[in-house]
C-alpha positions as CSV (number, residue, x, y, z in Angstrom):
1,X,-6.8,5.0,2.6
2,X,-7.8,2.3,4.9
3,X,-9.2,2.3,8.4
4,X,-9.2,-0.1,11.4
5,X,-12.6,-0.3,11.6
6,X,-12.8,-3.3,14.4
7,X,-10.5,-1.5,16.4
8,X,-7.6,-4.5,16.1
9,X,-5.1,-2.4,14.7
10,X,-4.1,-4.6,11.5
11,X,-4.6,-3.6,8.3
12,X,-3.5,-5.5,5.3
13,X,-0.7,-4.2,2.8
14,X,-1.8,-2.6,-0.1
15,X,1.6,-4.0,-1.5
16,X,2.9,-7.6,-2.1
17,X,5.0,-8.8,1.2
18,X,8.6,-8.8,-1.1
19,X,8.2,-5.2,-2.0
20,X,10.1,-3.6,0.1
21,X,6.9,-1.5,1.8
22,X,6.7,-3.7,4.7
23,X,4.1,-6.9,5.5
24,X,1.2,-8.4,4.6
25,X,-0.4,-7.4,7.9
26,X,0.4,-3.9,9.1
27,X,0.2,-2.9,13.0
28,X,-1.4,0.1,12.2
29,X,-4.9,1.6,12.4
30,X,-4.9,3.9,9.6
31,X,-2.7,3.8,6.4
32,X,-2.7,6.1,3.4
33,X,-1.0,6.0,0.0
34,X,-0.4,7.4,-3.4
35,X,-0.6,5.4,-6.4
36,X,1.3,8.6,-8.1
37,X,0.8,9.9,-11.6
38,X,1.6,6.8,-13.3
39,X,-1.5,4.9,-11.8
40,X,1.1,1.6,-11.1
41,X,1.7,0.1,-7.9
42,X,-0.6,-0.6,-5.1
43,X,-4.1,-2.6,-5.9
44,X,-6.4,0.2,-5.4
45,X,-10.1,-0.9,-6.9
46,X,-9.6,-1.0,-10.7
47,X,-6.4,1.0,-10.5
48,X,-2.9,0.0,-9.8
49,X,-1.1,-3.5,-10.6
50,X,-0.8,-4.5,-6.9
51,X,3.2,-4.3,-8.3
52,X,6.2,-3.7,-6.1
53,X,6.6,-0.6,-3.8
54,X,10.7,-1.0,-5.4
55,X,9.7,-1.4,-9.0
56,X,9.8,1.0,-11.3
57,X,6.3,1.9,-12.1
58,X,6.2,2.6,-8.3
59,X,8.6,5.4,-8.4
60,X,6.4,8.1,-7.7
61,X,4.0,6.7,-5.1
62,X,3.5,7.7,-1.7
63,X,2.6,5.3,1.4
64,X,2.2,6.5,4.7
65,X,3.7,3.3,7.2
66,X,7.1,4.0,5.8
């Protein structure tokens, strides 16, 4: 999960821009996601291959923008 917390409402994509799970910079002030049971996808701290949202290894993740 990722807050806005200086109030501008961007927040940058836990996914790469070409992945089909929208831009780099998202107009939002909260977002939320799922790396799923297979731990691929999204950069999340030591977890995740900051991988496609469209890949394979993405399958099961969640994201909450979309």
């Amino acid at each position: 999960m990722k807050l806005d917390n200086n109030y501008n409402n961007q927040l940058e994509n836990p996914y790469t821009a070409d992945t089909g799970a929208g831009s780099d910079l998202l107009n939002l002030g909260v977002i939320a996601w799922s790396i799923g049971k297979d731990g691929g996808g999204a950069k999340i701290g030591d977890k995740g291959n900051g991988g496609a949202k469209t890949s394979t290894t993405s399958d099961d993740d969640v994201i909450s923008w979309q």
